[in-house]
C-alpha positions, 0 to 999 in steps of 0.5 A, spaced: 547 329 148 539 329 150 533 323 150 531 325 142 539 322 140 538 315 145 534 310 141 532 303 142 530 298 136 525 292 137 528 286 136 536 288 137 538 288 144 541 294 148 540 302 146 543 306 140 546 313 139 542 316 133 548 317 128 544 321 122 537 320 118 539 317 111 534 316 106 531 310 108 532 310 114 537 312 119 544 310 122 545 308 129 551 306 134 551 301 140 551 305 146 556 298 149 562 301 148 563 296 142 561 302 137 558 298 132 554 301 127 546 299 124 541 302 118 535 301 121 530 301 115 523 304 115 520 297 117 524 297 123 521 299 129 526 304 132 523 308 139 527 314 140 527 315 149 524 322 150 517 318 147 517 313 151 513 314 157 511 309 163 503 308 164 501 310 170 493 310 175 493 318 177 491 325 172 496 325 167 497 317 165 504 316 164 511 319 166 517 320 161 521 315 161 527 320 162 524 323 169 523 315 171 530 314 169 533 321 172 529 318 179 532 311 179 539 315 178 536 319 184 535 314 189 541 309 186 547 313 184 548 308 178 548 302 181 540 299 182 543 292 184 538 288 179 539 285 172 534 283 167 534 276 169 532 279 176 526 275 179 520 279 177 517 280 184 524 283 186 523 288 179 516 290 181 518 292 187 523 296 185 518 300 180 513 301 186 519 303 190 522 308 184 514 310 181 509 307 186 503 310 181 505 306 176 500 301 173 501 294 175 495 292 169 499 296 164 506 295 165 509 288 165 515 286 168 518 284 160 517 293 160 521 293 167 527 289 165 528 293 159 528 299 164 533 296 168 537 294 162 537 301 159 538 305 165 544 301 167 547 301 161 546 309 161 548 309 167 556 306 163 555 310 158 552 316 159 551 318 166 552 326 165 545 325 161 542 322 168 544 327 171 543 333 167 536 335 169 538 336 176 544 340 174 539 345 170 534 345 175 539 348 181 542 353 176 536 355 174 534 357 181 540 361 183 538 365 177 530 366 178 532 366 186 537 373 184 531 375 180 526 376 185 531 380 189 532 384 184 526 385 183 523 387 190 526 393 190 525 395 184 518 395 185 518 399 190 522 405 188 517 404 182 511 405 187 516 410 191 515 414 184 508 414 183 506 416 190 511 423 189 508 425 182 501 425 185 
């Protein structure tokens, strides 16, 4: 399962797995473990999570949701502590702890008790999409690390040849 398969529907609590599309719409499963099934039609607002992003007040004006998640999954290990009846102080210093770039004027604390809610409900549900990202990442410097190495003698014997044909 990725980001583009985790959704969340305005006006429905929680996070839902994107079942299929349908012609008017598409098929949705709670992620809470109850497995109850929704149609959500086309009136309804449904954001799938890999496009949602948190604003910010550097260059590139936001980060991805699933970044900001995958950090609070860093620093917390699935356990933040809060809920979204937190005091609302507490939830911004939360936020300015995990993203201390992010914008207090855009991002209110309605957004950061949602964040709350769909990271804890990640974090039951679904903590192997948390922890995905770090996993490539160290894969994919092992192999780029051999690469290099590889590649340094290669090099050599190429420029070893060049200087013999001269």
């Amino acid at each position: 399962m990725d980001f583009n398969e985790v959704a969340a529907v305005s006006g429905k609590g929680g996070l839902f797995k994107v079942v299929s599309p349908t012609r008017t719409g598409v098929i949705l499963e709670a992620l809470d473990g109850s497995g109850k099934k929704i149609i959500a039609n086309i009136q309804a607002k449904v954001s799938i999570l890999s496009d949602i992003s948190i604003y910010t007040t550097d260059e590139e004006g936001a980060v991805p949701l699933q970044d900001v998640l995958r950090k609070i999954h860093v620093e917390f290990k699935g356990d933040t502590g809060l809920t979204s009846s937190s005091d609302p102080d507490e939830l911004k210093s939360f936020l300015k702890f995990i993203l201390p770039e992010y914008d207090e004027s855009r991002v209110y604390v309605s957004d950061i008790k949602k964040l709350v809610t769909w990271y804890n409900t990640m974090a039951k549900t679904l903590p192997e999409l948390l922890e995905k990202k770090e996993e490539q990442e160290q894969a994919e410097e092992k192999p780029a690390e051999k690469e290099k190495k590889e590649a340094a003698p290669k090099a050599k014997k190429a420029a070893a040849k060049t200087k013999s044909e001269k």
